[in-house]
LUMMIPA-801923 format. One line per field, with one value per residue: residue number from 1; residue in three letters; chain; z, x, y of N, C-alpha, C in turn. Coordinates in steps of 0.02 Angstrom, whole numbers. Layout:
N
i	[NUM|...];
aa	[ALA|...];
ch	[A|...];
n_Z	[Z|...];
n_X	[X|...];
n_Y	[Y|...];
ca_Z	[Z|...];
ca_X	[X|...];
ca_Y	[Y|...];
c_Z	[Z|...];
c_X	[X|...];
c_Y	[Y|...];
This chain:
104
i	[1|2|3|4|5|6|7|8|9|10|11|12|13|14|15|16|17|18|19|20|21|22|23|24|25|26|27|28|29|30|31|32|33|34|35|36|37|38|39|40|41|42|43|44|45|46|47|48|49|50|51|52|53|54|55|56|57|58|59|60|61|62|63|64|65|66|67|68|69|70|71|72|73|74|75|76|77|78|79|80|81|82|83|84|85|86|87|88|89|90|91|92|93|94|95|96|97|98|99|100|101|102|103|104];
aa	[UNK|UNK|UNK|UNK|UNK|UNK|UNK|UNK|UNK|UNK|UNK|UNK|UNK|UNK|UNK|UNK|UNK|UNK|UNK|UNK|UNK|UNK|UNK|UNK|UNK|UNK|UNK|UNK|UNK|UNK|UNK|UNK|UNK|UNK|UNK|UNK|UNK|UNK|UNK|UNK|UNK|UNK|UNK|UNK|UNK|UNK|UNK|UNK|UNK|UNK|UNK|UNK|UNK|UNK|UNK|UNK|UNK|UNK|UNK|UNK|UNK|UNK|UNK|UNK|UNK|UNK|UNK|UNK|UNK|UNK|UNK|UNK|UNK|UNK|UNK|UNK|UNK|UNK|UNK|UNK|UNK|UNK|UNK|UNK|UNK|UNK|UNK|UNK|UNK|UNK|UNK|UNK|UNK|UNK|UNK|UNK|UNK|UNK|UNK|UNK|UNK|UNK|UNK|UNK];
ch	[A|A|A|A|A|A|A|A|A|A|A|A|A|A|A|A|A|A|A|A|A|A|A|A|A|A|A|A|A|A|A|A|A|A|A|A|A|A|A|A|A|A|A|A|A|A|A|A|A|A|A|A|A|A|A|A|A|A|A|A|A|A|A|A|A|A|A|A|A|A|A|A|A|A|A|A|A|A|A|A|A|A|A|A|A|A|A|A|A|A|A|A|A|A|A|A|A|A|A|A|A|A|A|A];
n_Z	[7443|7327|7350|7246|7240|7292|7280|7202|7190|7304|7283|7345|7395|7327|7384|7302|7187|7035|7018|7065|6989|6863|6899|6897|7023|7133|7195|7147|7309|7397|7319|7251|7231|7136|7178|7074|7029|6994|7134|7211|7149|7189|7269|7395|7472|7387|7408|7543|7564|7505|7620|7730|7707|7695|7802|7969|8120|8068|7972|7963|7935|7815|7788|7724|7722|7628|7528|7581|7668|7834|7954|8060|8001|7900|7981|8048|7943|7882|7994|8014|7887|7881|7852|7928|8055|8226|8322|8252|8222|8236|8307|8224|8078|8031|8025|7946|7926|7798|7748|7654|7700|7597|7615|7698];
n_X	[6903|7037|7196|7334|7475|7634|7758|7855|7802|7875|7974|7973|8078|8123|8218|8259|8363|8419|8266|8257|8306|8239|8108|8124|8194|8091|7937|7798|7756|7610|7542|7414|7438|7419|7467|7490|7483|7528|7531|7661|7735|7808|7736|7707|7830|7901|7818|7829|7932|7954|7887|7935|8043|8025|7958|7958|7978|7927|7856|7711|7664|7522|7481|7380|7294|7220|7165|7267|7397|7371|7410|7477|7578|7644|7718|7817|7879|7949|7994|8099|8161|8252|8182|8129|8079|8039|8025|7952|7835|7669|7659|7732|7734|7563|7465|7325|7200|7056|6970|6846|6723|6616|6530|6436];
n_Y	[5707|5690|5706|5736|5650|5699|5637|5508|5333|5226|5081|4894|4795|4614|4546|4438|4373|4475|4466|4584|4683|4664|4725|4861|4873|4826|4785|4893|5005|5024|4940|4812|4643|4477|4340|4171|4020|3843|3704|3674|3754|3867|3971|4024|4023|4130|4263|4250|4260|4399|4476|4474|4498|4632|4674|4771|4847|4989|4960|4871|4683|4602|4426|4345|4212|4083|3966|3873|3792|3756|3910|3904|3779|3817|3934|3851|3776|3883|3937|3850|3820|3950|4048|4121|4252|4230|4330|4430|4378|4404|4565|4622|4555|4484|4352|4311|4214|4206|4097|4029|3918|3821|3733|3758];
ca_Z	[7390|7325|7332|7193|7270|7294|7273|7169|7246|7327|7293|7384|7390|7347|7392|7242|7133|6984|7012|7075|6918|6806|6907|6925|7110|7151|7169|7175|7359|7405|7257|7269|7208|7170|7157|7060|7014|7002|7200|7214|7075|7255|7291|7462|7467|7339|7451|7623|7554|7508|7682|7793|7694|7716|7874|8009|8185|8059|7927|7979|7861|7846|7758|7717|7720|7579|7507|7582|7722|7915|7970|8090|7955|7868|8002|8061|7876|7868|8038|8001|7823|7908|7837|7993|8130|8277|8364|8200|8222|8295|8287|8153|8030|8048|7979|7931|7878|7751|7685|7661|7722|7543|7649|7751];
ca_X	[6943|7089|7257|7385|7559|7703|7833|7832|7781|7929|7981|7971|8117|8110|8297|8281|8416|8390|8189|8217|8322|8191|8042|8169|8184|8041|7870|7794|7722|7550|7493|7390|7472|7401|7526|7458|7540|7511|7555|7741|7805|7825|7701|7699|7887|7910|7765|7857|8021|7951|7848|7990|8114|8002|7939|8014|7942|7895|7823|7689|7646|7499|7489|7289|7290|7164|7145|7326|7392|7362|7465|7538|7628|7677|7760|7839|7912|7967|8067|8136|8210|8289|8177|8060|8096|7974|8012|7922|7775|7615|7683|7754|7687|7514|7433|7275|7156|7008|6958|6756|6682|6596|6475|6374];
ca_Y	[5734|5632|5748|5717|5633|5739|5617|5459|5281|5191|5019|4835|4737|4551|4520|4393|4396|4476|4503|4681|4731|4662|4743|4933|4910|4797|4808|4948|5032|5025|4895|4734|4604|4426|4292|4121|3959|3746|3672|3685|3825|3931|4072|4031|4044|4195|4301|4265|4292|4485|4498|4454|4571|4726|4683|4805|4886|5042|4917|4791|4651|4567|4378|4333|4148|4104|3908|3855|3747|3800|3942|3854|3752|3880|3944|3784|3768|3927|3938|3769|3820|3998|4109|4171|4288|4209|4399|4480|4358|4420|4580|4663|4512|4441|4284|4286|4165|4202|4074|4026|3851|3811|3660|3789];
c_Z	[7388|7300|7298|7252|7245|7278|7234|7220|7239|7310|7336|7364|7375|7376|7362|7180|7068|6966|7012|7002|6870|6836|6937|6994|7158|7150|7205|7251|7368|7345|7280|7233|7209|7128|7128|7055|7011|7087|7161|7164|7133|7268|7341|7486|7443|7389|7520|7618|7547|7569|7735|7761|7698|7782|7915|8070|8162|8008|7957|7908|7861|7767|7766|7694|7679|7583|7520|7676|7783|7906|7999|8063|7936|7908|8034|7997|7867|7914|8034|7910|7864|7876|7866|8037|8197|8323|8301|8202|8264|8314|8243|8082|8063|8010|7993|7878|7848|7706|7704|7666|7676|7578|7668|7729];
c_X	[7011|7161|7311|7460|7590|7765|7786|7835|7859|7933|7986|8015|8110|8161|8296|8339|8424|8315|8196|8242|8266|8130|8073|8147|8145|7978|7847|7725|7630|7506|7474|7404|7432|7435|7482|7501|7501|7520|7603|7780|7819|7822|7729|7782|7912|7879|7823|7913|8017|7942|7909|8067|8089|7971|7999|7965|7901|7847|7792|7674|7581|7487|7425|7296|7231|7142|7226|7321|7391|7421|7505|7588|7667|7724|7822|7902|7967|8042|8116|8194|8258|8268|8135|8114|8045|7977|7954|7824|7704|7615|7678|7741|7646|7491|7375|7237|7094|6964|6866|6757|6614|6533|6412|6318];
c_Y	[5698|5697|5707|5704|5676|5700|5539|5390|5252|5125|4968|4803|4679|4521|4448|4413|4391|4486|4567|4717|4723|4719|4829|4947|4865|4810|4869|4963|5024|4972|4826|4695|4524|4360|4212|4071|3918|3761|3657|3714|3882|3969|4088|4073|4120|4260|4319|4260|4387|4499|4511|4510|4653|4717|4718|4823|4962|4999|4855|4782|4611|4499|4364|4237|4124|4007|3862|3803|3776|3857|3914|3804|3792|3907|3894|3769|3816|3964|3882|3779|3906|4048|4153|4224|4297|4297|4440|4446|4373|4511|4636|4614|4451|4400|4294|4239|4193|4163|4055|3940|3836|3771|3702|3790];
């Protein structure tokens, strides 16, 4: 049985400036979200700029690695521009990979 919410869904920060006013607040709580683009209009970026601003010790995050470059880049990139926190990694945000091996 699916009980009706008591309170309305909470918002996600992007700490982009100017996204949250357009989107009143950010995005909204519990929703699946699926970010698209060319290579280099900056999902990857955009994504782990939200993850890493709601990530907390009460909030895990988790990042699904799909048709993109190793994690291990990713993170490499990511601590190298100043926008990781290697304590949050593993953690309070996980990397996973998903992706399918098309050959088999």
């Amino acid at each position: 049985m699916i009980r009706p919410r008591t309170k309305p869904l909470g918002k996600l920060p992007t700490s982009i400036p100017g996204l949250d006013s357009i989107l009143a607040g950010g995005i909204p709580e519990l929703s699946i979200n699926i970010i698209t683009g060319p290579p280099g209009s900056g999902k990857t970026i955009f994504t782990q700029q939200i993850l890493y601003t709601n990530a907390s010790t009460q909030h895990k995050a988790l990042y699904l690695v799909t048709l993109s470059e190793p994690s291990v880049k990713l993170l490499h990139y990511l601590h190298f521009c100043g926008q990781i926190n290697q304590i949050f990694v593993g953690s309070t945000v996980i990397f996973l990979k998903v992706s399918i091996d098309w050959q088999s």
